[in-house]
Rosetta silent file (secondary structure, phi, psi, omega in degrees, C-alpha in Angstrom):
SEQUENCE: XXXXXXXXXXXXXXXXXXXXXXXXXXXXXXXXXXXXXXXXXXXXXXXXXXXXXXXXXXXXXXXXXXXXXXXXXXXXXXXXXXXXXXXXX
SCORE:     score description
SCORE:     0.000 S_00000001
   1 L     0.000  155.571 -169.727   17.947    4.530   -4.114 S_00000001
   2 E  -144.889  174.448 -171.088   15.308    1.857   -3.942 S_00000001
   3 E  -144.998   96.970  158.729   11.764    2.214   -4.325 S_00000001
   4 E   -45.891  118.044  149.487    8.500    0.416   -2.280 S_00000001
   5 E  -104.157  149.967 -179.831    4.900   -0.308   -3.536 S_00000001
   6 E  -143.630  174.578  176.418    1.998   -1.149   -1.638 S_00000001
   7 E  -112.427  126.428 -158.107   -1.620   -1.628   -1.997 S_00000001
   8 E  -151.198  140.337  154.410   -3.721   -0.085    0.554 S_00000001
   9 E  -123.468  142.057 -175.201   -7.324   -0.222    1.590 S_00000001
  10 L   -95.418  179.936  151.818   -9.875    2.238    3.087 S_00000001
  11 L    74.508   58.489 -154.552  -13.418    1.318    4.500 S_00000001
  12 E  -126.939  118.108  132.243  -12.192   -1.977    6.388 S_00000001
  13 E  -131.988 -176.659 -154.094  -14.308   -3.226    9.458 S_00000001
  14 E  -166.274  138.577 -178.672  -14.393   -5.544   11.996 S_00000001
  15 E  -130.155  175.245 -121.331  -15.905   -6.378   14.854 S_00000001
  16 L  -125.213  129.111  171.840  -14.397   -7.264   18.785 S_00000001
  17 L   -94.634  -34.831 -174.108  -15.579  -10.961   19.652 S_00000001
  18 L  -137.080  169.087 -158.781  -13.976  -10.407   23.210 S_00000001
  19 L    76.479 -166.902 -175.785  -13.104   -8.191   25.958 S_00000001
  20 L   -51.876  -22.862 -178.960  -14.491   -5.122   27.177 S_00000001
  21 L  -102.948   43.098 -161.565  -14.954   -4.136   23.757 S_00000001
  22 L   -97.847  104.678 -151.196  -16.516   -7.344   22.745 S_00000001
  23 L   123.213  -16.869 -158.101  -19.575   -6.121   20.172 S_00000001
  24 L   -90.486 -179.297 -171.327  -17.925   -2.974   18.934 S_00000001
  25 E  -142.422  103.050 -178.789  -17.419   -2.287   15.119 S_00000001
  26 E  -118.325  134.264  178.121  -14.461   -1.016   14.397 S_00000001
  27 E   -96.525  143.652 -157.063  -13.382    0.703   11.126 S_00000001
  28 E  -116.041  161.151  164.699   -9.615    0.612    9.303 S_00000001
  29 L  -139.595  166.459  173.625   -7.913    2.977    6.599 S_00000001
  30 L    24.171   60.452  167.135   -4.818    2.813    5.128 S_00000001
  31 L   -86.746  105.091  169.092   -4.992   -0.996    5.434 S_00000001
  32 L   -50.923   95.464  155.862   -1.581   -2.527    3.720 S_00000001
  33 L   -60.645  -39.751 -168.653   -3.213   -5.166    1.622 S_00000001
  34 E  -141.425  139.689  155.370    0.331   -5.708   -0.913 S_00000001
  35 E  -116.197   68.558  162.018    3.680   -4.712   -0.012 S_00000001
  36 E   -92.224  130.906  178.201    6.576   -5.082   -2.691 S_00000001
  37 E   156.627 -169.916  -26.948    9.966   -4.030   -2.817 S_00000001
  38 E   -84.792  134.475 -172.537   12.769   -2.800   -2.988 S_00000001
  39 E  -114.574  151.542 -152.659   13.472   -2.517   -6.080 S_00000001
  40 E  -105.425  129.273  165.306   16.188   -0.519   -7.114 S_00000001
  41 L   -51.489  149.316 -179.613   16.066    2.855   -9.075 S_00000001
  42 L   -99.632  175.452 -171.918   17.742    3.197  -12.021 S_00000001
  43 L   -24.918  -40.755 -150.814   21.694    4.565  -12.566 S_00000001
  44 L  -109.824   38.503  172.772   19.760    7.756  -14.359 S_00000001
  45 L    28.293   67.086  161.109   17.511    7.792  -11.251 S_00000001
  46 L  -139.051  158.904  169.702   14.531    7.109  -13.221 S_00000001
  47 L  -114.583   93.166 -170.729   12.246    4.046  -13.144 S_00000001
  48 L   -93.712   52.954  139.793   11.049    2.007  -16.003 S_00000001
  49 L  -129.877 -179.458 -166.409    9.190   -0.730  -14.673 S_00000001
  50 L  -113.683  176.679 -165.412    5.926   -2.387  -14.209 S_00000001
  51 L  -154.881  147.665 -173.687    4.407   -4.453  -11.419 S_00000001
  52 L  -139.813  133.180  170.485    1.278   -6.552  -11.784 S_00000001
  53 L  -124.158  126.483 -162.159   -0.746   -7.081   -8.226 S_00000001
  54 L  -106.744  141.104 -171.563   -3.036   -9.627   -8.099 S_00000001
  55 L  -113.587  128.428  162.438   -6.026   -8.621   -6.393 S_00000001
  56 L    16.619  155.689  147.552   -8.669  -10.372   -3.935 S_00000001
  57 L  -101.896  -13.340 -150.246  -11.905  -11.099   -4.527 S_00000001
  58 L  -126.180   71.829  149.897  -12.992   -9.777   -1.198 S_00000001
  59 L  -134.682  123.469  154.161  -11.028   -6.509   -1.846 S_00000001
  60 L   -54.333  108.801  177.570  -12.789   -3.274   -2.977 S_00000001
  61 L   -51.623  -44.736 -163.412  -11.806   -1.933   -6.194 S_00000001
  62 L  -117.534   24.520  162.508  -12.659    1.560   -5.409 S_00000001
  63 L  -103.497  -23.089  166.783  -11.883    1.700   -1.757 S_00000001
  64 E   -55.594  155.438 -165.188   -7.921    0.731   -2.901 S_00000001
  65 E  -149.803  139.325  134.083   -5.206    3.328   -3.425 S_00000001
  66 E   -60.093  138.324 -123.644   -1.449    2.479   -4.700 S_00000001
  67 E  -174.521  134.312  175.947    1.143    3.943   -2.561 S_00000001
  68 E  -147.966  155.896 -148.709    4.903    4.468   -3.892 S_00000001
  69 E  -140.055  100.575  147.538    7.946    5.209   -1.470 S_00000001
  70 E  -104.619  140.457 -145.359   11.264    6.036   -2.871 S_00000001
  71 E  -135.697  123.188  152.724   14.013    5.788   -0.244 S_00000001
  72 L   -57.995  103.280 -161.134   17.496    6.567    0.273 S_00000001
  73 L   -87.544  -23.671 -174.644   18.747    3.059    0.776 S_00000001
  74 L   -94.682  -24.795 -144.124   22.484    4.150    2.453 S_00000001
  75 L  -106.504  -69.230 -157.805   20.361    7.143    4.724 S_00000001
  76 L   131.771  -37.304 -178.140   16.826    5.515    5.235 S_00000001
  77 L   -37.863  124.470  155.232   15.240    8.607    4.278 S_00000001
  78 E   -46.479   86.027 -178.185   12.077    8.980    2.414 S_00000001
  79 E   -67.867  -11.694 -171.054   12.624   11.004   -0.328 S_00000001
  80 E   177.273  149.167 -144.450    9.349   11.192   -1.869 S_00000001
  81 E  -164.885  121.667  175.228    5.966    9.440   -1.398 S_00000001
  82 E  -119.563  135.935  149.812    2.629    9.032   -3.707 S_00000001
  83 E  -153.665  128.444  179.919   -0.311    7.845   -3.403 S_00000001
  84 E  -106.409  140.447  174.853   -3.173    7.301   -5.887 S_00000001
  85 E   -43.376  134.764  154.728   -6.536    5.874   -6.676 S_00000001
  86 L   -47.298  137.241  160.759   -6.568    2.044   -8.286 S_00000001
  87 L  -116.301  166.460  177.309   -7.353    2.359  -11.750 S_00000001
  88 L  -133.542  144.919 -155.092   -8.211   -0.373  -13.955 S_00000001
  89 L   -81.711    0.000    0.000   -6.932   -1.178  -17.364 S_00000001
């Protein structure tokens, strides 16, 4: 089993410089900011480690969410999936 983290942001926008939609203001969620992994669960299929993500300056603290993935690494399969508000130490 292996395990993915990411960093995700809501309340993302942008706006269209060209085409038909050239003007519009368009808004993002569940923007992948950080991606790390896979890292492998351990033998007693538990996970004791830590991860440090260094974050932006142009990134919203409380628009951010962590996201965790653990994965059947021989199947593909998700087995299980989190995701929580950033906190701050």
């Amino acid at each position: 089993m292996v395990y993915y983290l990411a960093l995700q942001e809501n309340n993302l926008q942008s706006t269209v410089n060209a085409g038909e939609n050239r003007g519009e203001l368009l808004r993002h969620d569940y923007v992948a900011r950080q991606w790390l992994g896979p890292f492998k669960v351990g033998a007693d299929e538990k996970i004791n480690q830590s991860h440090e993500i260094q974050l932006q300056s142009g990134w919203s603290q409380r628009d951010l969410n962590v996201v965790a993935f653990v994965q059947n690494s021989a199947t593909g399969k998700i087995l299980q999936a989190l995701a929580l508000g950033f906190c701050e130490d």
